[in-house]
C-alpha positions as a printed NumPy array, in Angstrom:
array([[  1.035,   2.999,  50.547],
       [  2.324,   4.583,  53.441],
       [  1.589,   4.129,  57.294],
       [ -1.587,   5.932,  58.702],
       [ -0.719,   9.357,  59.379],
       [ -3.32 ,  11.462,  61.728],
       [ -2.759,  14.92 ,  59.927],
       [ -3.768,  18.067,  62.264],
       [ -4.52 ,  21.7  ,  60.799],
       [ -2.375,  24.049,  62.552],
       [ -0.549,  27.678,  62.758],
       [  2.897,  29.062,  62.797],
       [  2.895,  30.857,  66.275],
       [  6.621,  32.417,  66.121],
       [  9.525,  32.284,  63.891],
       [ 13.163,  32.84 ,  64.64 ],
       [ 16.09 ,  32.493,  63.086],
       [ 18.503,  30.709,  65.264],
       [ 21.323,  30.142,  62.86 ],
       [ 23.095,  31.45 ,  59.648],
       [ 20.202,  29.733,  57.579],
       [ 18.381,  28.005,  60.237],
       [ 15.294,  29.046,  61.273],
       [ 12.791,  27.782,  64.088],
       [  9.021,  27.452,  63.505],
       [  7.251,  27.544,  67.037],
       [  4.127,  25.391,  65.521],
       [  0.415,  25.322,  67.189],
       [ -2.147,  22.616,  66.389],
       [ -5.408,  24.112,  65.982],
       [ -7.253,  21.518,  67.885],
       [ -4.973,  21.737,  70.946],
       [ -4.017,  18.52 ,  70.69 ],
       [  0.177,  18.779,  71.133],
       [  0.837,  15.076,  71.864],
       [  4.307,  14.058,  73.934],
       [  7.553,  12.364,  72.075],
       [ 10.713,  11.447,  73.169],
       [ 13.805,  13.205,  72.108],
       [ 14.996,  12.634,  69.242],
       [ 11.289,  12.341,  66.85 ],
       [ 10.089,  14.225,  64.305],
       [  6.923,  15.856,  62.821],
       [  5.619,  15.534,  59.575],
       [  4.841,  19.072,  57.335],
       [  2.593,  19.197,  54.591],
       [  4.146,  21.456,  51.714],
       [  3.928,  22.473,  48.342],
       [  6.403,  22.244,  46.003],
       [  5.513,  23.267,  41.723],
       [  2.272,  23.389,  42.734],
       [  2.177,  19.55 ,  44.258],
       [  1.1  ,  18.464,  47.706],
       [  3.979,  16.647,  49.741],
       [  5.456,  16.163,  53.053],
       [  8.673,  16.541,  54.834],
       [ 10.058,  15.586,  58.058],
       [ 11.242,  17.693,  60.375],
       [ 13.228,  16.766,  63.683],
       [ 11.249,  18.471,  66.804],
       [ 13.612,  20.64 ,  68.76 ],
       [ 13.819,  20.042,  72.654],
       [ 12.127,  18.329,  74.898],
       [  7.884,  18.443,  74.852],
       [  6.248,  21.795,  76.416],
       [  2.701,  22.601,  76.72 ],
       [  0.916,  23.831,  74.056],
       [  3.278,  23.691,  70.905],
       [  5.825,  22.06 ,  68.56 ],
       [  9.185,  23.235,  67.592],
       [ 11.047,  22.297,  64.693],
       [ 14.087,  24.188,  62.524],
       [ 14.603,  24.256,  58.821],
       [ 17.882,  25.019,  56.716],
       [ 17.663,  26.995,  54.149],
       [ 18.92 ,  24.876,  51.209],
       [ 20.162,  25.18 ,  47.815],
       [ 19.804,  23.546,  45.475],
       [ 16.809,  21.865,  47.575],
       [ 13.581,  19.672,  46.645],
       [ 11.911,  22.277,  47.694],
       [ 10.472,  22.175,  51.239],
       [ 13.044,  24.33 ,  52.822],
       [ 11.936,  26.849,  50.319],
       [  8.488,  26.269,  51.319],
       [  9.156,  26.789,  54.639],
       [ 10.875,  30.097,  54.637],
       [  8.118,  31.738,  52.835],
       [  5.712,  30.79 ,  55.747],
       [  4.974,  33.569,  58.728],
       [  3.389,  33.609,  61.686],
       [ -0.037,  32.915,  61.784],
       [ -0.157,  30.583,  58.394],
       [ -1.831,  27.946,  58.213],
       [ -0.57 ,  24.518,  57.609],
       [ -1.1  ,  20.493,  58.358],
       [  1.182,  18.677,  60.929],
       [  1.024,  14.487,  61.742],
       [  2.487,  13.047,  64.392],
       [  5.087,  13.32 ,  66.267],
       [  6.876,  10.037,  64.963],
       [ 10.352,   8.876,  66.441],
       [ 12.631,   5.887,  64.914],
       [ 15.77 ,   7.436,  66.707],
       [ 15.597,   7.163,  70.298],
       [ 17.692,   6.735,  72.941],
       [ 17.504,   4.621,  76.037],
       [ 18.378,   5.429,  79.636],
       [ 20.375,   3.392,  82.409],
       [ 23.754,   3.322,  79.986],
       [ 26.729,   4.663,  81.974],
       [ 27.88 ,   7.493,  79.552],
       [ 26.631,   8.817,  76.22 ],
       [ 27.66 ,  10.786,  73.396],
       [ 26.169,  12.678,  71.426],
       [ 27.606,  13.861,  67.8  ],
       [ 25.34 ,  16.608,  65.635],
       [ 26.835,  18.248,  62.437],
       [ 25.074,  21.221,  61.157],
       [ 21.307,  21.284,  60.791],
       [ 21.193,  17.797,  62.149],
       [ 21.523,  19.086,  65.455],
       [ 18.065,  19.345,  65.822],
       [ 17.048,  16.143,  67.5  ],
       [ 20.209,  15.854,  69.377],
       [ 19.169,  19.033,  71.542],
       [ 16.406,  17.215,  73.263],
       [ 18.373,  14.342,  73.97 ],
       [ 21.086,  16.413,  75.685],
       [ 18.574,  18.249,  77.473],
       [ 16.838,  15.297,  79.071],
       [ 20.483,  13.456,  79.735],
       [ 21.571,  16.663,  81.011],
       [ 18.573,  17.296,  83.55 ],
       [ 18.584,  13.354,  84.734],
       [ 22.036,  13.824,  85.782],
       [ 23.479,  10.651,  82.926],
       [ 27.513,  11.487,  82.206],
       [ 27.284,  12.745,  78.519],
       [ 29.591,  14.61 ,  76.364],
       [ 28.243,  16.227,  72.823],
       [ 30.408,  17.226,  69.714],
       [ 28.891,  19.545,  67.39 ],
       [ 30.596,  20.142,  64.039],
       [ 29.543,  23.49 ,  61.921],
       [ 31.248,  25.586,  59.364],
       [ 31.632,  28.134,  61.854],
       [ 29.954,  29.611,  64.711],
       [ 27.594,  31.502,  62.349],
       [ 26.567,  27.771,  61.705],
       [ 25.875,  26.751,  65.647],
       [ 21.804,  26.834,  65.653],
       [ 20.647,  26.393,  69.754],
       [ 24.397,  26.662,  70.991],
       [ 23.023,  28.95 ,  73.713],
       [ 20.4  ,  26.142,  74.817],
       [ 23.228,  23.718,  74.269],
       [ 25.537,  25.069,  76.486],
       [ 23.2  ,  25.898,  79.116],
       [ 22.693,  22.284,  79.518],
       [ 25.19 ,  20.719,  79.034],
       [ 28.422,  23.529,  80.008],
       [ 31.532,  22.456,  79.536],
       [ 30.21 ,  18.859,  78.7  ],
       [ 29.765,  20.338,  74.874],
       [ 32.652,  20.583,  72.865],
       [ 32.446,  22.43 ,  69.262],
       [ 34.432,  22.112,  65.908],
       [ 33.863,  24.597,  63.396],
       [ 35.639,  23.92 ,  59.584],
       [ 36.937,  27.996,  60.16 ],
       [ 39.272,  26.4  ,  62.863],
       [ 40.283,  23.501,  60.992],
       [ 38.61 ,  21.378,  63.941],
       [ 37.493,  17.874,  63.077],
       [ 35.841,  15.067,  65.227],
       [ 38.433,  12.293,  65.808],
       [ 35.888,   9.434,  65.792],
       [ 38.372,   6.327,  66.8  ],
       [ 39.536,   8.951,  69.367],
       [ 36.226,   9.769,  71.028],
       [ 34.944,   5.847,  70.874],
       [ 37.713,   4.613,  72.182],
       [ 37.557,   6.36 ,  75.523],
       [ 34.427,   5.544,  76.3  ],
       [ 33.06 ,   3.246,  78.322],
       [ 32.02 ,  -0.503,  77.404],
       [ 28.653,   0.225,  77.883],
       [ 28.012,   3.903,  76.361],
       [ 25.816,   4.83 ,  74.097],
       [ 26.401,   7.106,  70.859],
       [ 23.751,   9.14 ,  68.698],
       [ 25.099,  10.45 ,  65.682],
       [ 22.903,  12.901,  63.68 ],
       [ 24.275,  14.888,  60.361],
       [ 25.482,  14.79 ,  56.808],
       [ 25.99 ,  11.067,  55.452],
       [ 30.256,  11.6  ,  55.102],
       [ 30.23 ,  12.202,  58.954],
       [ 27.692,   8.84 ,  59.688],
       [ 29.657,   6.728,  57.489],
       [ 33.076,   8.219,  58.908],
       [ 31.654,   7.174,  62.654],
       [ 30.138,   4.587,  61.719],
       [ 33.196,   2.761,  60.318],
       [ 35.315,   3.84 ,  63.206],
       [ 32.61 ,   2.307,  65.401],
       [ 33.067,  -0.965,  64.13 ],
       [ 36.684,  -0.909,  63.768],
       [ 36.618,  -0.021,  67.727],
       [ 34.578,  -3.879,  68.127],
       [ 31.694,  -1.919,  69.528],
       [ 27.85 ,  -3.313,  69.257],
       [ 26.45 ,  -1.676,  66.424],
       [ 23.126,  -1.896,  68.652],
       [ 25.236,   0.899,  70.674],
       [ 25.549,   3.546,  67.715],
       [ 22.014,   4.963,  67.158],
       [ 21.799,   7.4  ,  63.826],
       [ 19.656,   9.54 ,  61.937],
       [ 20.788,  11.7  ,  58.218],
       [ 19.162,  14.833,  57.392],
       [ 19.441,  13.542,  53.918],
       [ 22.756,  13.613,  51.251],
       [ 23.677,  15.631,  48.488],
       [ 24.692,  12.458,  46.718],
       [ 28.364,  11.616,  44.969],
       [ 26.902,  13.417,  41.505],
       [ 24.895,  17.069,  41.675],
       [ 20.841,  16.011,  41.084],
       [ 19.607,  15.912,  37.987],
       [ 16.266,  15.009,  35.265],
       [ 17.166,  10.89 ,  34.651],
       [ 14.684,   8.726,  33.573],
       [ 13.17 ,   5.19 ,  35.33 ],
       [ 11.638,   2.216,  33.019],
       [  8.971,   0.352,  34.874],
       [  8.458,  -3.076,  32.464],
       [  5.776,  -4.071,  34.546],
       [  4.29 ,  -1.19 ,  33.492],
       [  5.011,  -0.498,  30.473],
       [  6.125,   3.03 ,  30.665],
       [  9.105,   5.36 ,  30.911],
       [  9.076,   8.282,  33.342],
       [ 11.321,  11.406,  33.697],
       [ 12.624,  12.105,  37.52 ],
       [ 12.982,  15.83 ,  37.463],
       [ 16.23 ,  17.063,  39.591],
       [ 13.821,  18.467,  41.974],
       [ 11.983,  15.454,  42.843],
       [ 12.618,  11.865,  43.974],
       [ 11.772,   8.493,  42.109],
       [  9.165,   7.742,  44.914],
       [  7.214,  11.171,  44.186],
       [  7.597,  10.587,  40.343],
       [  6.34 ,   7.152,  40.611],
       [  3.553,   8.435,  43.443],
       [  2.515,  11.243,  40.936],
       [  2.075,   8.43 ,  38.365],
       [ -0.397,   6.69 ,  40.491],
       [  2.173,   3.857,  40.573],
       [  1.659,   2.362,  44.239],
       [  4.653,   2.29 ,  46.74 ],
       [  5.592,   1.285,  50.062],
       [  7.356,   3.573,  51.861],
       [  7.539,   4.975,  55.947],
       [ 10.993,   7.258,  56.753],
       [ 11.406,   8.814,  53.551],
       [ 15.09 ,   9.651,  54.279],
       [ 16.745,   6.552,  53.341],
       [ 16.952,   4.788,  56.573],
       [ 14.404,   2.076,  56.734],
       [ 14.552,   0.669,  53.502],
       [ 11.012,  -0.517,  53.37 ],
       [ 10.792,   1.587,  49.525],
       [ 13.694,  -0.147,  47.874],
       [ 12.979,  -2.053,  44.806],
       [ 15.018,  -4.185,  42.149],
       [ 17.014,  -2.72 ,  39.438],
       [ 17.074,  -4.527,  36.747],
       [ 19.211,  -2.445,  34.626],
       [ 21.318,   0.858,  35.102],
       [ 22.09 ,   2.971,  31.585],
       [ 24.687,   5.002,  33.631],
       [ 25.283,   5.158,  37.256],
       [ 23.772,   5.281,  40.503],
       [ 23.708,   7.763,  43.324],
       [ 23.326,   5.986,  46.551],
       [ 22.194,   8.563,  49.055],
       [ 20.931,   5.974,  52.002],
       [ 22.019,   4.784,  54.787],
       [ 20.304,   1.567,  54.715],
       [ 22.351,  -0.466,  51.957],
       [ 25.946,  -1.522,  52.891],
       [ 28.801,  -0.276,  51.179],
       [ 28.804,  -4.076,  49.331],
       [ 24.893,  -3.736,  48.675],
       [ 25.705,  -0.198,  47.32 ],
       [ 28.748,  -1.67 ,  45.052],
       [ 26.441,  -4.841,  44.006],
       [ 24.06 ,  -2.108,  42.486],
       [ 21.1  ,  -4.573,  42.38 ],
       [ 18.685,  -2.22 ,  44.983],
       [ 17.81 ,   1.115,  45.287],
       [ 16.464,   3.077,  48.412],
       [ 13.661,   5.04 ,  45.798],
       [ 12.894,   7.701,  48.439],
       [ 16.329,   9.625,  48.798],
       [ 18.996,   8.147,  46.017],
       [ 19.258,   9.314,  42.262],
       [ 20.845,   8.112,  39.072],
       [ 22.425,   9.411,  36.048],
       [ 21.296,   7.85 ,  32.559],
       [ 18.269,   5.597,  32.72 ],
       [ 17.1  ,   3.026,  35.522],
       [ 15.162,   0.109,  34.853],
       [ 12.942,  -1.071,  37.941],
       [ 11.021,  -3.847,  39.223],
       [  8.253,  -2.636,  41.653],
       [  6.315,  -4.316,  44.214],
       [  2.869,  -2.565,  42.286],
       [  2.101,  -5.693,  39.624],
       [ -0.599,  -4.611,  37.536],
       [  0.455,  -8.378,  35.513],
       [ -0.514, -10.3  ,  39.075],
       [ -3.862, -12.354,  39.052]])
C-alpha cells in the first residue's frame, strides 16, 4: 500500500545536460495541469526497469514557472536502473508524472540559513536558495563536488546567491568544516543539508555536538551506496512461507511488491521509515542505507528500512502482510 498518487501523462519538452553526468528534463503535463510546490519537493517518474513498471523520485529544480516541471538525473553506475531509464528518454517521449510531493521544506522568518548540497543532491537546494535569495533572508550555501565538471546549476547558483555561495571541489582538497560552519551561526538559523549519506551523518553529528535543535537541521539523501557493493541475497518471509531472491538491481520492497506481498511504504529513500519491518534473523550482515534508524537502532540490527538498505547472506522478516490473521 502506498499513499494515493494522482499520476499525469506527460512529455519531455527539452533536455540539457547541466553537469558532467547530470542532465535536466524540462517535463510538460499533457493536461496542463503544472501544480505549485515549495522548494525543496519532488516529482514522482514512472520507469521501466527489466521490463517492470516502477517509480522514482526526482527533486524539482527551482522555483515553480508556468507551464512545466524541471527535474535532473545523474547518470549512475552501478544503478537500480532509473537513471538509465532516464537518459535514454528525448524530447517529446512520453511518460507519467504524480505530484509534486515535498517532505523537505523550509520555513521563513529564521534570521540566517544555510544551505549544504553535495553533488546531485543539489537539486532541491537550488530552489530554496533562489526563493531565500529573492526575499532578501541572510543565507550562505556550500556546495561540495568532485570538481567543477561536477557543479550542475552553478551558473543559476551564483546568480542568486553571488558571493553568498561558497564551493569545495575533492580536485582542491576542499572539505566542508561542519562544527566550523554551525558554530558561527546564529541561535536561531536554519540548515538544509541535501547529499550522499557520509556528508548527512558527518553534519548531522556535528549538529548535535554544537547543542543545536535537531528541529533546526532539515535533510534529504539522494540515496547510499551502502557499506558493502549491492548484491542477489535472499529474504525468508515465515509468515509466508516462502524464500525470495533480492536481485542486486532491485530493493526488498520491489521484490516483495513483485511477489504480491503487501507493503506500506511513502518516501522510498529511507527517510520516513513507515516500510521497516522486523528481522527476525540475519545469515550474514546488514547494509543499513537509511537515514531513519539511529546509529544504536542500526547496531541493534532488529529493523530494517526495506525500501533503500540491503544485506549480505539471508534475512529473515516479519511483515505487517499476515496472511495467518483472522
Amino acid at each position: 500500500m502506498r499513499n494515493t498518487a494522482h499520476w499525469q501523462d506527460a512529455e519531455i519538452r527539452a533536455i540539457h545536460d547541466v553537469a558532467r553526468d547530470v542532465r535536466a528534463f524540462e517535463i510538460v503535463p499533457l493536461d496542463g495541469q503544472v501544480r505549485s510546490f515549495a522548494p525543496g519537493a519532488h516529482l514522482d517518474v514512472g520507469v521501466m526497469v527489466d521490463g517492470l513498471a516502477q517509480t522514482r523520485s526526482y527533486s524539482l529544480v527551482g522555483e515553480p514557472v508556468p507551464g512545466r516541471y524541471r527535474i535532473a538525473v545523474k547518470r549512475v553506475a552501478p544503478s537500480r536502473g532509473g537513471s538509465a531509464y532516464m537518459w535514454r528518454l528525448a524530447p517529446t517521449n512520453r511518460l507519467r508524472i504524480a505530484g509534486p510531493k515535498s517532505a523537505f521544506e523550509i520555513e521563513l522568518g529564521r534570521s540566517a540559513y544555510l544551505l549544504v548540497a553535495g553533488g546531485i543532491g543539489v537539486t532541491p537546494i537550488v530552489g530554496m536558495a533562489q526563493a531565500l535569495a529573492r526575499r532578501g533572508h541572510a543565507v550562505r550555501m556550500l556546495y561540495a563536488a568532485r570538481s567543477a565538471a561536477d557543479l550542475a546549476f552553478a551558473d543559476e547558483l551564483r546568480a542568486a546567491l553571488g558571493s553568498a555561495l561558497e564551493t569545495f571541489l575533492d580536485s582542491d582538497g576542499r572539505r566542508i568544516d561542519f562544527a566550523a560552519e554551525f558554530a558561527a551561526l546564529a541561535p536561531d538559523a536554519l540548515c538544509a543539508v541535501c547529499g550522499p549519506l557520509p556528508m548527512l551523518e558527518a553534519a548531522r553529528r556535528a549538529w548535535a555536538a554544537a547543542g543545536r535543535p535537531l528541529a533546526n537541521l532539515r535533510w534529504e539523501t539522494f540515496g547510499s551506496s551502502g557499506a558493502h557493493p549491492a548484491e542477489a541475497f535472499k529474504i525468508r518471509l515465515p509468515r509466508h512461507g516462502v524464500e525470495l531472491l533480492v536481485p542486486k538491481n532491485r530493493t526488498i520492497l520491489e521484490t516483495l511488491d513483485a511477489a504480491g506481498i503487501a507493503t506500506i511504504s511513502d518516501c522510498r529513500k529511507g527517510e520516513c521509515g513507515l516500510c521497516a519491518m522486523d528481522v527476525l534473523a540475519c545469515d550474514g550482515v546488514i547494509d543499513h542505507r537509511d537515514v531513519f534508524f539511529s546509529e544504536a537502532q542500526k547496531a541493534r540490527g532488529d529493523r530494517i528500512c526495506v525500501c533503500v538498505s540491503r544485506a549480505r547472506g539471508t534475512l529473515t522478516l516479519d511483515t505487517d502482510d499476515r496472511p495467518d490473521a483472522i
